[in-house]
BAFI-3210 file (N, C-alpha, C; in Angstrom, 3 decimals, decimal comma, padded with zeros to 6 digits):
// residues 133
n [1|2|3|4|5|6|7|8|9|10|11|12|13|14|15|16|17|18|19|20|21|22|23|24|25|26|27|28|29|30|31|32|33|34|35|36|37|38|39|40|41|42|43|44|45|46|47|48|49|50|51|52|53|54|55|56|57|58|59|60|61|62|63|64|65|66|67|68|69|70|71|72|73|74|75|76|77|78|79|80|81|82|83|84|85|86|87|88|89|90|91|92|93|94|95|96|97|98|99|100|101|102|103|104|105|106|107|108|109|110|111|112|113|114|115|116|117|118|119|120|121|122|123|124|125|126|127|128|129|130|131|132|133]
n.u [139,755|142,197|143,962|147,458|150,350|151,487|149,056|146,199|143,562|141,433|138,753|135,871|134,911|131,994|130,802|128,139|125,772|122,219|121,921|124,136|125,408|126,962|129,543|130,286|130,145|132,322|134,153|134,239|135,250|137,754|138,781|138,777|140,274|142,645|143,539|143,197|145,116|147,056|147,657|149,172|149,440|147,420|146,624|145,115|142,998|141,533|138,744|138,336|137,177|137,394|137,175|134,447|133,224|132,524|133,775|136,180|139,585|141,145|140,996|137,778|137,146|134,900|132,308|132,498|133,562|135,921|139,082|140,212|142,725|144,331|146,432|146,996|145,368|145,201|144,905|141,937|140,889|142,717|141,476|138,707|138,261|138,960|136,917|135,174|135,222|134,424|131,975|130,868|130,642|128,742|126,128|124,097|125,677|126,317|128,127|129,664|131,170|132,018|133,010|135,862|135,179|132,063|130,424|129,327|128,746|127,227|127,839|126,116|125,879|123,827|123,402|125,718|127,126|129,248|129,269|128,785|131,431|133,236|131,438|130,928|133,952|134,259|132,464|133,983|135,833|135,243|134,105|136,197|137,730|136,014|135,980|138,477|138,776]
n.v [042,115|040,307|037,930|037,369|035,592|034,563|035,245|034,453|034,673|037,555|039,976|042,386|044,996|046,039|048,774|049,681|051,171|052,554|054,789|056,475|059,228|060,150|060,945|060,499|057,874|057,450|058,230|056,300|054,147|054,957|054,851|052,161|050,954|052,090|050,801|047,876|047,549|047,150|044,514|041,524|039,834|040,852|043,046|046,052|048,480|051,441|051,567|052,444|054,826|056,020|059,687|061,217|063,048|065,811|066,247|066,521|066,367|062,853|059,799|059,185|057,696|055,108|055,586|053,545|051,312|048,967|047,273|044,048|042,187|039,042|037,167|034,827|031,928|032,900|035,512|035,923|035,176|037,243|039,223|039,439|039,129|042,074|043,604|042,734|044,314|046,351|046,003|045,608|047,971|049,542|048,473|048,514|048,550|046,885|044,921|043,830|041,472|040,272|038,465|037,118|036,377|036,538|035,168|036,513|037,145|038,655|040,097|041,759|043,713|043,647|041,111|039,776|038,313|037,059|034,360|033,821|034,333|032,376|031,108|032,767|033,631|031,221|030,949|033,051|032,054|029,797|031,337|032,794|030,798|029,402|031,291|031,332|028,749]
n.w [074,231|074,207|074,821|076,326|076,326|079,721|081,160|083,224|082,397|081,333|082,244|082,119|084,846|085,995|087,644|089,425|091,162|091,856|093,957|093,435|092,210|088,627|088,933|091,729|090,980|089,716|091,021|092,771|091,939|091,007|093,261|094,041|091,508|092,460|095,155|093,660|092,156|093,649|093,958|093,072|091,001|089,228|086,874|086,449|084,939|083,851|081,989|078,544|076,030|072,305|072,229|071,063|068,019|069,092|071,451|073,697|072,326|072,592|075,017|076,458|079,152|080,487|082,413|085,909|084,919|084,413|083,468|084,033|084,308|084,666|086,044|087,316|088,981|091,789|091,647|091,738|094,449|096,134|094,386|095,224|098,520|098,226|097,031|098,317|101,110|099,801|098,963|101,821|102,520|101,490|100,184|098,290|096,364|093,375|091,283|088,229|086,572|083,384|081,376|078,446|077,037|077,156|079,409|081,917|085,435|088,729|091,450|094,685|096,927|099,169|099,149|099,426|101,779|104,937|105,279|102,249|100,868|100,202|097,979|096,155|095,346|094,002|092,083|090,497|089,698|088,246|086,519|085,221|084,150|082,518|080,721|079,276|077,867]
ca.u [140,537|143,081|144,960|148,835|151,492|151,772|147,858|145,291|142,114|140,690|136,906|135,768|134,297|131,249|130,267|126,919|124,628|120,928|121,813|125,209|125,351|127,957|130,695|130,467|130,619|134,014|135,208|134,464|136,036|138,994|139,623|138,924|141,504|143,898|143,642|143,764|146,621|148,367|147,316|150,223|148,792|146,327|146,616|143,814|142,768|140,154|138,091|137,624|136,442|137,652|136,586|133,354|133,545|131,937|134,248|137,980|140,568|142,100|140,033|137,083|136,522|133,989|131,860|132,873|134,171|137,761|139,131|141,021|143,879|144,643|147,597|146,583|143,803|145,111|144,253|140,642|141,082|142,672|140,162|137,527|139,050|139,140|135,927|134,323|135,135|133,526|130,241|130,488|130,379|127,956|125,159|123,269|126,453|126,544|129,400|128,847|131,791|131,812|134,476|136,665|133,784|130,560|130,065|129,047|128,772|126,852|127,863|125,066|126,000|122,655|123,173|127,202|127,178|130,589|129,474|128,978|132,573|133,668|130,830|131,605|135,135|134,086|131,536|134,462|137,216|135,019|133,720|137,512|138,453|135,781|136,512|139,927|138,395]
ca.v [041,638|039,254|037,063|036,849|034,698|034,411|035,847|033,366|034,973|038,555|040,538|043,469|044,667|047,351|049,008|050,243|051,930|053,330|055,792|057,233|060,242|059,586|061,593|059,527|056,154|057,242|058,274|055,035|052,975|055,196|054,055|050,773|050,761|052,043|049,037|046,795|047,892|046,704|042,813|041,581|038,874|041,379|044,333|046,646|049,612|052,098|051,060|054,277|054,946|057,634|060,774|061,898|064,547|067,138|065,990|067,061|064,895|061,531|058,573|059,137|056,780|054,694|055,704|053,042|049,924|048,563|045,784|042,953|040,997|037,880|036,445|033,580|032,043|033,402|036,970|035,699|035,139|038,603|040,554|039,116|039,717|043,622|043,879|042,612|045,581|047,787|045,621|045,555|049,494|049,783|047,375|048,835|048,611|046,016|044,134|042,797|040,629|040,128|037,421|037,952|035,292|036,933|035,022|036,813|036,916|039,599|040,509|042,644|044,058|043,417|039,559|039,665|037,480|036,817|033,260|033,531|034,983|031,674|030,658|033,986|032,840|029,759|031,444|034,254|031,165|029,376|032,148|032,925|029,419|028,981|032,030|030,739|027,661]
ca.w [075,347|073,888|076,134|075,640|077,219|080,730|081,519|083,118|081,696|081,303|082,183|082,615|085,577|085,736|088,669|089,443|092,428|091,935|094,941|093,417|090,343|087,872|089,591|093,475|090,620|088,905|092,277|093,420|090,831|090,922|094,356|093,552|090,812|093,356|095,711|092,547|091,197|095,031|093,915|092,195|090,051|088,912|086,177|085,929|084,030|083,477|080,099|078,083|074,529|071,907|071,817|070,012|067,222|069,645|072,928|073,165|071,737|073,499|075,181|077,691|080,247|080,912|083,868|086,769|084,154|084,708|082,607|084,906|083,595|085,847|086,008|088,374|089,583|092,616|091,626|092,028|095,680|096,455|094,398|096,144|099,691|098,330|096,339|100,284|101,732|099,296|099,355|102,982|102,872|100,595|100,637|097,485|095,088|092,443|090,798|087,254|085,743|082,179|080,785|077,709|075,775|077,108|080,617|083,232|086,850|089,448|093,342|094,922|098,432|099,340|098,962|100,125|103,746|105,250|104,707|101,135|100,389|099,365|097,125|095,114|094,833|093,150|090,939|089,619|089,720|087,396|085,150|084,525|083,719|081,366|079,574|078,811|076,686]
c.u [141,211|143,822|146,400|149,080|151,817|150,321|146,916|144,056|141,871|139,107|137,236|134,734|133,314|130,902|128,902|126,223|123,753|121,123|123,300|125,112|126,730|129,142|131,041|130,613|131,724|134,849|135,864|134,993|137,298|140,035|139,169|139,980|142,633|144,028|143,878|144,971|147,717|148,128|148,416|150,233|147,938|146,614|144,961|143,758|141,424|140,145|137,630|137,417|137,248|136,658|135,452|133,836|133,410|132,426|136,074|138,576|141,295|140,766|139,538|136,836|134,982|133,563|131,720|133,331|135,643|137,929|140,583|141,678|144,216|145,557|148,072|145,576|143,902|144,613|142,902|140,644|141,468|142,208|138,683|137,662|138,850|138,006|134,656|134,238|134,124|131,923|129,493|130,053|129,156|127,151|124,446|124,466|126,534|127,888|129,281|130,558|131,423|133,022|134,686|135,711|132,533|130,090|130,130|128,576|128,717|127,102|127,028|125,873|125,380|122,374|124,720|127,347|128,203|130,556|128,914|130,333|132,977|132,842|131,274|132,656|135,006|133,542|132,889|135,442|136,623|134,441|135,441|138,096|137,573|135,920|137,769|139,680|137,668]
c.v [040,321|038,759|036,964|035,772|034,787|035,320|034,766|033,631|036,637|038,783|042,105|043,753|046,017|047,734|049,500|050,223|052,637|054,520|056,419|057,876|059,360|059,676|060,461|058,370|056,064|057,890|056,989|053,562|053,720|054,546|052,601|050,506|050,834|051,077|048,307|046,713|047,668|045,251|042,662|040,907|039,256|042,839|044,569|048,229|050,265|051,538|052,339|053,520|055,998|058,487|060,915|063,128|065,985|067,040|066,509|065,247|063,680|060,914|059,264|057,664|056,412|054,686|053,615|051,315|050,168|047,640|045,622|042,338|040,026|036,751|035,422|033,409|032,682|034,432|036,962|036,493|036,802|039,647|040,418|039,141|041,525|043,897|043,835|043,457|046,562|047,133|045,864|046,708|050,019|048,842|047,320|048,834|046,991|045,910|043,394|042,397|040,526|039,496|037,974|036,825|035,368|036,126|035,855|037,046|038,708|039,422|041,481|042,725|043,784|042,015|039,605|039,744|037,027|035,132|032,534|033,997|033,970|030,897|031,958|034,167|031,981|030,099|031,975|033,045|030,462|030,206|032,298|031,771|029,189|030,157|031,764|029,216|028,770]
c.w [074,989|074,471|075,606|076,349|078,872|081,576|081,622|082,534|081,951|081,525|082,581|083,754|086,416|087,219|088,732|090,784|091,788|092,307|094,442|091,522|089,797|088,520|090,613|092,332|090,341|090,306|092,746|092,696|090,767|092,290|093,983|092,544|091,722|094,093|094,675|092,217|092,431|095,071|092,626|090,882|089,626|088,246|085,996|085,847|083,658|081,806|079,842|076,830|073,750|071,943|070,742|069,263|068,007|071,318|072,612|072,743|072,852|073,955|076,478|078,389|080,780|082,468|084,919|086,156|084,471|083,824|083,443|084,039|084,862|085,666|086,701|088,641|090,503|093,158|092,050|093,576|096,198|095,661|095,061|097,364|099,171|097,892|097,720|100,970|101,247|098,804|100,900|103,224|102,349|100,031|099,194|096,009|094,539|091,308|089,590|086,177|084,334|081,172|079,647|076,253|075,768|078,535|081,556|084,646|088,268|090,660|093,274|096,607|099,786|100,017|099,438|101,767|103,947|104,535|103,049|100,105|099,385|098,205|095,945|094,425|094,256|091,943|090,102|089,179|088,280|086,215|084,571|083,737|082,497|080,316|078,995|077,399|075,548]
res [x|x|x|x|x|x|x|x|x|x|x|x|x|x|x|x|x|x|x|x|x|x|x|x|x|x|x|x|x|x|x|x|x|x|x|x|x|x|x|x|x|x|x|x|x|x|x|x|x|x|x|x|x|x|x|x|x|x|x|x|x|x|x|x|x|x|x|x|x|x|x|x|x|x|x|x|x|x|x|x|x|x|x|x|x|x|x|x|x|x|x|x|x|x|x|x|x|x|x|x|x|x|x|x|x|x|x|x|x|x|x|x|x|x|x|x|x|x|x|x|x|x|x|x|x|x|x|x|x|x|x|x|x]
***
């Protein structure tokens, strides 16, 4: 995840539930990509892999990973506004950040209280920033 020119920092960003098979996780990261991809200061993309010798040809996808590009701090702010919803729905889903230098940073659903929105924002604001040094 190499940073170019006009990109404030990169992560990737894993999803995970106990209570959901593989299928209900890449559902639920597909809609999650779709909302993402309506934040403008924010590219994001399923993270796949190539193909195994014994899988068909072209890149599989990683079950419920995305990789974020952020093109502002701002992006922070409105993925965290959208990422709220789908904690709020889902109490038992987990959120695991992973900067473009190895920092990372967990949301739990579990632990996501209206009035910790903006501590969470601070946490992702500053994991991004120090991945950039």
């Amino acid at each position: 995840m190499a940073q170019t020119d006009g990109e404030f920092a990169q992560a990737r960003l894993i999803l995970s539930d106990n209570h959901l098979h593989d299928q209900a996780l890449e559902t639920l990261a597909q809609d999650l990509l779709h909302d993402l991809r309506g934040i403008d200061a924010l590219k994001a993309v399923r993270v796949s892999r190539s193909a195994a010798f014994d899988e068909r040809a072209g890149d599989v996808g990683l079950v419920g990973q995305l990789a974020l590009t952020f093109m502002s701090a701002g992006a922070a702010t409105a993925l965290i506004g959208c990422l709220k919803a789908y904690l709020e729905r889902d109490r038992t889903l987990r959120l695991r950040f992973k900067s473009s230098n190895g920092l990372e940073l967990e949301l739990e659903g579990k632990d996501f209280e209206p009035d910790t929105v903006g501590k969470a924002l601070r946490s992702l604001e500053r994991l991004l920033l120090e991945s950039r040094s």
